[in-house]
Structures are given as structure tokens and as C-alpha cells.
N, C-alpha and C positions, 0 to 999 in steps of 0.2 A: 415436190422437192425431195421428198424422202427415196421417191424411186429414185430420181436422180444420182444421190450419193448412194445408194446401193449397187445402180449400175458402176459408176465411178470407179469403187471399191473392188465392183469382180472385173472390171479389166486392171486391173492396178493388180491383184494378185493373179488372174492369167498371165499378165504380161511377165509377171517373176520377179517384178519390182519389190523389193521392201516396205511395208507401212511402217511408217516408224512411229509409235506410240509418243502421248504427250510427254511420256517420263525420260523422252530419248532410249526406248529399246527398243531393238525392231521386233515384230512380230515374230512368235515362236515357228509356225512355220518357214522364216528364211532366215532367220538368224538374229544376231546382236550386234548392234551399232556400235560403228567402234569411235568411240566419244570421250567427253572429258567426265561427262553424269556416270557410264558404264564405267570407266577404268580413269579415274580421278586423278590417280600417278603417272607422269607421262613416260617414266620406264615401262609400266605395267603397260600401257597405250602403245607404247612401242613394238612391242613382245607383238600385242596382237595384232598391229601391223604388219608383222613380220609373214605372220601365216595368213594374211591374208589374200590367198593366192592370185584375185580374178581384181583385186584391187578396187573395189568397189565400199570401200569402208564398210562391211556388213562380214561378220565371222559364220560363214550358212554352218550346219552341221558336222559336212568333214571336217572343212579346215577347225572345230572346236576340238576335233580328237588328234591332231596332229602334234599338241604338246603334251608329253607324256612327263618333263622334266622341268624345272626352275632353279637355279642357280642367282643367288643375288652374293655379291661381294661388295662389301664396302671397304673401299680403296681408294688413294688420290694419285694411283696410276694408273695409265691406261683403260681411264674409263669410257664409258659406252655400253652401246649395248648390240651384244651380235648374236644371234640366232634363241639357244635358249640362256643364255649369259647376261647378268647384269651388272658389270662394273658402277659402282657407284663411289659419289664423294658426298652425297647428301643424303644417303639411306632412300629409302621405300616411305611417301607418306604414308599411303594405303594399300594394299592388298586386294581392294575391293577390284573385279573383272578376273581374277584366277578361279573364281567360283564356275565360271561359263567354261574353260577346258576341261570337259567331260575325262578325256582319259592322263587326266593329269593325276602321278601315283608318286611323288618326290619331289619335297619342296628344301634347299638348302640355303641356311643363310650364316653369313660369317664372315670375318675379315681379313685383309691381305696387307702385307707392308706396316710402316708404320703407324702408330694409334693417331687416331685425332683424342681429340678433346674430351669425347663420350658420345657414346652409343646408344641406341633406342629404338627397338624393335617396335615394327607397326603395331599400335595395341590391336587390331583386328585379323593379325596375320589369321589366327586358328577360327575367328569367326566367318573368316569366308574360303579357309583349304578346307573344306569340309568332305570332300573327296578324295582329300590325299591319306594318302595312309603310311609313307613314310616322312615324319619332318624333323631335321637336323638344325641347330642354332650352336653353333661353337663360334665363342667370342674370348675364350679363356687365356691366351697368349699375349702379351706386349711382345715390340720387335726387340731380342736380344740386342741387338745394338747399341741402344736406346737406352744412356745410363741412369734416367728414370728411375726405371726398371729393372728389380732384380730375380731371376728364378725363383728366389726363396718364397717373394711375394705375387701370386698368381695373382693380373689382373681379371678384375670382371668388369669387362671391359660396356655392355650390354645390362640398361640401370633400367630400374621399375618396369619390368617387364611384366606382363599376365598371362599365364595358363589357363585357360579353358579346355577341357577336352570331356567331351558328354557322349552320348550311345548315339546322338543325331550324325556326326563323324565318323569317318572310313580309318581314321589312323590307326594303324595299327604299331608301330614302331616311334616313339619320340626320343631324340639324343638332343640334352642341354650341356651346351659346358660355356662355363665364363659368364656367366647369366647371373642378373641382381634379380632374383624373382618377386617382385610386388604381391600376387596372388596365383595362389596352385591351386585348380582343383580339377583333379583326374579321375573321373565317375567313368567306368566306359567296358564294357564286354567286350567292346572287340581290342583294347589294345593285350598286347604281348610280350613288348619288349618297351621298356623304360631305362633308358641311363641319365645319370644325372652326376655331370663330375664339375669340381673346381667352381660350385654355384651358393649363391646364399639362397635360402630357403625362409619363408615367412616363418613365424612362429606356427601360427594353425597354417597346415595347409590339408589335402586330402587328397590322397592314393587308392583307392577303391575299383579295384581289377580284379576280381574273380576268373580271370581266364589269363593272367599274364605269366609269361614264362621266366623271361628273364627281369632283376629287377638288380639295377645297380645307384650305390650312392657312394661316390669316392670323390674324397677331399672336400663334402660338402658338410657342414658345420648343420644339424640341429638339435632344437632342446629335447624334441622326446620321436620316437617311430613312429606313423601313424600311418599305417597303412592295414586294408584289413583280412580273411581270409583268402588265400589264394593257395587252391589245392592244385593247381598248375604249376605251380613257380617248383623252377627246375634250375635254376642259376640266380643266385644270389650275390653279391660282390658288396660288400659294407667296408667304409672308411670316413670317419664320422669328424675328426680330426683335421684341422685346417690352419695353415703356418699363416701368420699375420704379423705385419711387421718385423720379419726373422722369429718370431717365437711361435709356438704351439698354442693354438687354442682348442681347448678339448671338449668335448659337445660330453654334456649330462647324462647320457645313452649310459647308463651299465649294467643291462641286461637286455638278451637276444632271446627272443621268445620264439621257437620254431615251432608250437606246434600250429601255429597258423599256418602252416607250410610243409607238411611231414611226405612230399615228394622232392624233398632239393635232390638234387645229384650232385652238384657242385658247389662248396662253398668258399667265398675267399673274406677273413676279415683280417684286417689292414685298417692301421692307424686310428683305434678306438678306446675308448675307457672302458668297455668292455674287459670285467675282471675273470668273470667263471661262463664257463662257455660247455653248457650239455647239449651233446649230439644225440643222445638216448631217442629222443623223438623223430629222427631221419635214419635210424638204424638199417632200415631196411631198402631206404633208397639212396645212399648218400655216397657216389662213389671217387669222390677227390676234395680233400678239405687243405686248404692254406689260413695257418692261423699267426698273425704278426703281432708280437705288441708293438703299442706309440710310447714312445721317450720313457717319459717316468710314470706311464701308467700302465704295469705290467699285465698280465692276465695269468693270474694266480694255481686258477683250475681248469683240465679240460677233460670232460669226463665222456669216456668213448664209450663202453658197454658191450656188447656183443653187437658189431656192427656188420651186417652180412653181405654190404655190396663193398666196402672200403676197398679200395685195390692203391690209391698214395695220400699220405698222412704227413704236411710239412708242418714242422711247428720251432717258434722263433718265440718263445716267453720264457717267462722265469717261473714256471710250472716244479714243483716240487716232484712231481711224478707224474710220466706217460705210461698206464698200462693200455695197448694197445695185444695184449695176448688174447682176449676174444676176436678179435679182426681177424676173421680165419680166410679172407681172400686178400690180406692186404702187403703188395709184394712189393711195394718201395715208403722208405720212412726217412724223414730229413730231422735232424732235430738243431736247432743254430742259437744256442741260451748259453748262459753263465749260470742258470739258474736249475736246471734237469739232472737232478742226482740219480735217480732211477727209470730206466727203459726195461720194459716188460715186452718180447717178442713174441710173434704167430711163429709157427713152425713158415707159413709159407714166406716171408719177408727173404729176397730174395737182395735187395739192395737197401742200404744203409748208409745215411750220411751224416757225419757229426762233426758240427760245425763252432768255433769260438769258445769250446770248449775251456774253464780254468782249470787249474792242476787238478784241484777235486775231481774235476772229472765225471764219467758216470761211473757210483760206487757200485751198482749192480745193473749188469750187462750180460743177456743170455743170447749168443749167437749161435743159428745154427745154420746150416747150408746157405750164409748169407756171406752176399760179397760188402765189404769194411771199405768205405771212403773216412777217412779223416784229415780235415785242412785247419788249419791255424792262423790264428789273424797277427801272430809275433815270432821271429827265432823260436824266442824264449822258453814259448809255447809246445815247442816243437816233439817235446819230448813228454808231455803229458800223457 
């Protein structure tokens, strides 16, 4: 009997046939059965119908590198699904069978048209892209139309959602926007680039990237930063700050700690309770800073130092004083307050811009070989 099914078995894989396992997957040598146990979702089912060339219900090896992209939309137009596009009206239940497209490198999910009711990302999306390396979720928009809905108040449109991202995963690039996040936690070497805009964020959650470059957080609301050295991070973007109900909600944040970070090149913060703001620790790599304050939480001090890469310096607070005269490569400076009595200039500042200016003015102002922009938010103004 045993020879039997032995013989059985090697004409069954001579012949090129599929064995298909008791779990419904076909045997690694010919591929993966394309089923409801493999791919649960029958958008996801569909997809891999799609590539499956010789039509045999079984994805052999090419046809699993043939998807290199994923698009899901959830929309109640024009849904379907065609090639690598997923119009949908009911979401994704699962994600599980995008694990088997080998050279799948981009997974995007998001919405079109007007909102339904509430959204809800497959809790397993990240547990089974584990080979993708770039994944986008923007759910941040209602449809203007839609009197609902007003700009001032960005939905999140996309509720209890969970982030997992570990060193087992390829991702290297994650963008959330419009996202209610349940749980974050991003332990990972390989990622690089982190945005996270217009999202709520758990109380604990955890950012641990020793190798990421870029790291942005704008319009998302938390109690404190937590995230921890990253001598890579090269681009920074903070805005901590988030309009609710028409009003400002201001996140506890009032202190920026760089020297967990002393290679930024770039920095931008916008709309945070961030009051005193030293550059002293990016001195030597910091070469374009944009500083905004939010509403009625000004930011008081911004202490530059001898900064030896600075080449543009915007700043929009109620700063008492900008000495920016160690900046000895720094050749455009904006400054846009009511609040800036004194600018201290480089010999090399080449462009100068002064913006909203009141009659005060700047009481000291030392220009030299510099070309003088000045605009005015009134007539009145005109002549300060």
C-alpha cells in the first residue's frame, strides 16, 4: 500500500500537477492554490486570479512576481476590481494571500468620493505585507461637498487601526494620514522614512529607528515624543497641534530634544507648544530650518549659535531676538512676527525678508550687501 501512494505521488508531481495540501495550499514546488483558506478576501482572490496566467487556479512561481503594486480604494463608485486596483464599497476583510507575491514592493490604501459611515483597516494588513517596503494609508479627507464636513475639522476617517512594524518586515517607508491609531509600535532597522499627518496617536506608543532618515509628525496631536536615538535622521517636520471642533488643541510637547539626532539638515516646526527651540546641537549639520508658532502658544526663544552649515533661516514667532550673526554661510533669512525687535546679520545673508512687521518694527537692523524684501499685512502698515 505504501509503495502504492508513493508511486501515485511521483507521477502526480512528474505529471506537473499540483498536490494540494490538507490546509488547501498547493505544494511549494508548484505554487499556491488560489482558494478562499489562502486568500479569505475575495478582492484579494480576485487579484490573484487576475495573474493567474495558464488558469489553473494555482499562482506557480512567475505568475507570484508579476504583482509588484496594490492599490485598494474604498469607494461606492465604480467599484471592482481590475488588474492591480481595488475599488471597493466594503473594505478589505483580510490581507491574508499578498504574503505569496514575492516581488510585491507597494501597498496603498485610501479613499475616494464621499465618506461612508467609518472605516477600518484590515487589522492584519502589516502582518501579512511583510515584504513590502513601501505602505501608504491616507484616510485624512471628507468630501468637500459634503456639509458634514468642514476643513477646519480633518476627518479620521479610518478608527482603531494597529501598527505593527518589526525587523521580521521589508518596509522601509510608512505614510499614515487620517488614521485613528489603536496601537503603534515601530521597532524596525530597516525603516527610513516615517510620516504621520492629520492621525491620532495612542498615549504609549513606540518609534524605535535607529536607521531612519526621515521622520515627520504634522497635525497629529500627542502627549509626549517618544521616539529614540536616530543618528540618521536627516529630516525632521513636527506639528504637534490639532484643530478640533474649530478650536486648537495643543499637545503638552514643550520641549524638542535634538540631541538625539545631531545630523538633521532640515528642520520644520509648525504648529506646537514648543516655547524655546536650541539648534546648538545640529550646528554643524543643519542646513534649512522653518520655525512657526501655533495661535497663542508663541515660541519665545530660538537660540542658533555658530551654525556652520545654515544657508535659510525662516522664522514666524514672537522671539524677542534673532542673532543669527554666527551663521556665516547663511544667505536667505525670513522673519514674519509682531514680536522680533532685533536681527543680528552674517556678512553673507544675501536675501532678507520681513514680514507683518508693527510700527516698532526691528529697532536694530544691520544690513550689508543684502537685497531688503518688505511686505505688509495693512495700508496702514505701509510705511513702518
Amino acid at each position: 500500500m505504501r509503495k502504492l501512494v508513493k508511486n501515485v505521488l511521483a507521477m502526480l508531481i512528474v505529471g506537473g500537477t499540483a498536490v494540494v495540501m490538507g490546509n488547501g495550499t498547493a505544494s511549494a514546488s508548484n505554487g499556491i492554490g488560489i482558494n478562499e483558506q489562502n486568500f479569505p478576501d475575495a478582492q484579494i482572490r480576485q487579484i490573484a486570479t487576475q495573474y493567474d496566467s495558464n488558469k489553473d487556479q494555482i499562482l506557480d512561481t512567475s505568475e507570484q512576481k508579476k504583482l509588484t503594486e496594490l492599490i485598494v480604494i474604498e469607494t461606492t463608485e465604480n467599484t471592482g476590481v481590475q488588474e492591480n486596483v481595488i475599488r471597493t464599497a466594503k473594505g478589505i476583510t483580510s490581507f491574508k494571500g499578498v504574503e505569496y507575491f514575492a516581488e510585491l514592493k507597494s501597498i496603498s490604501v485610501g479613499r475616494s468620493g464621499k465618506p461612508q459611515s467609518s472605516y477600518k483597516i484590515a487589522s492584519d494588513l502589516f502582518q501579512y505585507a511583510k515584504q513590502v517596503k513601501t505602505i501608504r494609508v491616507n484616510y485624512a479627507y471628507a468630501d468637500p461637498v459634503d456639509a458634514r464636513y468642514k476643513d477646519s475639522d480633518k476627518q479620521m476617517l479610518a478608527k482603531n487601526t494597529s501598527i505593527v512594524i518589526d525587523d521580521s518586515m521589508q518596509c522601509e517607508s510608512l505614510s499614515l494620514e487620517g488614521v485613528q491609531v489603536q496601537k503603534m509600535q515601530v521597532v524596525s532597522k530597516k525603516m527610513k522614512k516615517l510620516l504621520i499627518k492629520t492621525c491620532n496617536l495612542p498615549d504609549e506608543y513606540t518609534i524605535n529607528t535607529p536607521n531612519l532618515q526621515t521622520l515627520g509628525l504634522k497635525e497629529t496631536y500627542v502627549k509626549k515624543l517618544q521616539y529614540g536615538k536616530m543618528d540618521k535622521l536627516k529630516y525632521l517636520s513636527l506639528g504637534l497641534n490639532v484643530i478640533q471642533n474649530g478650536k486648537e488643541k495643543a499637545s503638552p510637547v514643550t520641549v524638542l530634544d535634538l540631541q538625539k539626532s545631531k545630523n538633521i539638515a532640515e528642520l520644520s516646526v509648525t504648529g506646537c507648544r514648543i516655547n524655546k527651540l536650541d539648534l546648538s546641537s545640529v550646528n554643524k549639520t543643519l542646513r534649512l530650518a522653518s520655525i512657526t508658532q501655533s495661535g497663542k502658544y508663541p515660541i519665545k526663544q530660538v537660540r542658533l549659535g555658530k551654525m556652520a552649515a545654515l544657508k535659510g533661516l525662516s522664522v514666524s514667532a514672537k522671539c524677542a531676538a534673532i542673532d543669527a550673526s554666527k551663521c556665516s554661510r547663511l544667505n536667505t533669512l525670513e522673519c514674519a512676527s509682531y514680536g522680533i525687535f532685533k536681527v543680528k546679520l552674517p556678512k553673507s545673508v544675501q536675501y532678507l525678508t520681513l514680514t507683518s512687521l508693527d510700527k516698532k518694527g526691528c529697532k536694530s537692523l544691520k544690513l550689508s550687501n543684502c537685497c531688503l524684501l518688505y511686505t505688509s499685512p495693512s495700508p496702514r502698515d505701509s510705511t513702518s
